[in-house]
N, C-alpha and C positions, 0 to 999 in steps of 0.2 A: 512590354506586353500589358502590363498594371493601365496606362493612359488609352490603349485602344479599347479595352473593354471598358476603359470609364468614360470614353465619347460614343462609343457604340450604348451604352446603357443611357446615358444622356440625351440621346437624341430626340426619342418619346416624350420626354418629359419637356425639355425643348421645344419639340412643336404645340405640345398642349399647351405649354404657359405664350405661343407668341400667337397663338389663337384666342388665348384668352385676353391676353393685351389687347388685340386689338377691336374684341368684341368690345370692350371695356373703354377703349379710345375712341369705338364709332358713338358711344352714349355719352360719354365724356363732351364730345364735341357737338352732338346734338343739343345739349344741354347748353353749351356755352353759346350756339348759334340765337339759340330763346332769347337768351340774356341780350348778346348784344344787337341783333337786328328786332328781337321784339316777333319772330315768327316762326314757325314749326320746320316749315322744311328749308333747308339751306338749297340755295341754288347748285346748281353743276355746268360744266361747258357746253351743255347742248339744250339748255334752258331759251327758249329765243327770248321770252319778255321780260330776263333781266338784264340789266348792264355789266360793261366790263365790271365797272370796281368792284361793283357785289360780288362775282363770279369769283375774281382774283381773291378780293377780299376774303370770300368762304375755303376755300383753296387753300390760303395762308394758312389759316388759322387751324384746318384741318391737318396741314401737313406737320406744323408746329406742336399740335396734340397728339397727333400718333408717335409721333418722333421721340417727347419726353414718356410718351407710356413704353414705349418700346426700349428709349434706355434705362428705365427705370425698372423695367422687369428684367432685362438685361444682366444688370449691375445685381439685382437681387438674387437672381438667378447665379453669378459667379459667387454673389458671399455666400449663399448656401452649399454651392459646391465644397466652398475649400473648408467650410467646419465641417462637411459631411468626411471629407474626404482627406482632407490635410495641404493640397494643393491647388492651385486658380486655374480651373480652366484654360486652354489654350485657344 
């Protein structure tokens, strides 16, 4: 009974923190788009006047930064459970 109300109570808190990841990963990677192309907006699939690599290329590195924010709030998200609580998430 103890673990359903502790993923029923988790939940909330869960979506806030994976909303906030990825508010946090879309700046994150704007950021790093500056640095390595040198420009403001990264392209997307429906860009017609850039080429493939660029598009792949932004893509990549988009996919690669939401992914380590997402398991890093993740990860942070289980150790705070189990000192909150005594046990790691399921």
């Amino acid at each position: 009974m103890a673990g359903r109300i502790q993923k029923t109570a988790m939940k909330p808190v869960n979506m806030a923190l994976g909303f906030a990841a990825g508010a946090v990963a879309g700046l994150v990677f704007k950021e790093a788009w500056k640095l390595v192309a040198g420009e403001g907006d990264a392209p997307d699939a429906n860009d017609e006047e850039r080429g493939w690599g660029e598009v792949l290329a932004a893509a990549a590195l988009q996919g690669a930064i939401f992914s380590l924010v997402r398991a890093a709030v993740q990860r942070g998200g289980n150790i705070g459970t189990r000192k909150l609580t005594g046990q790691w998430p399921d």
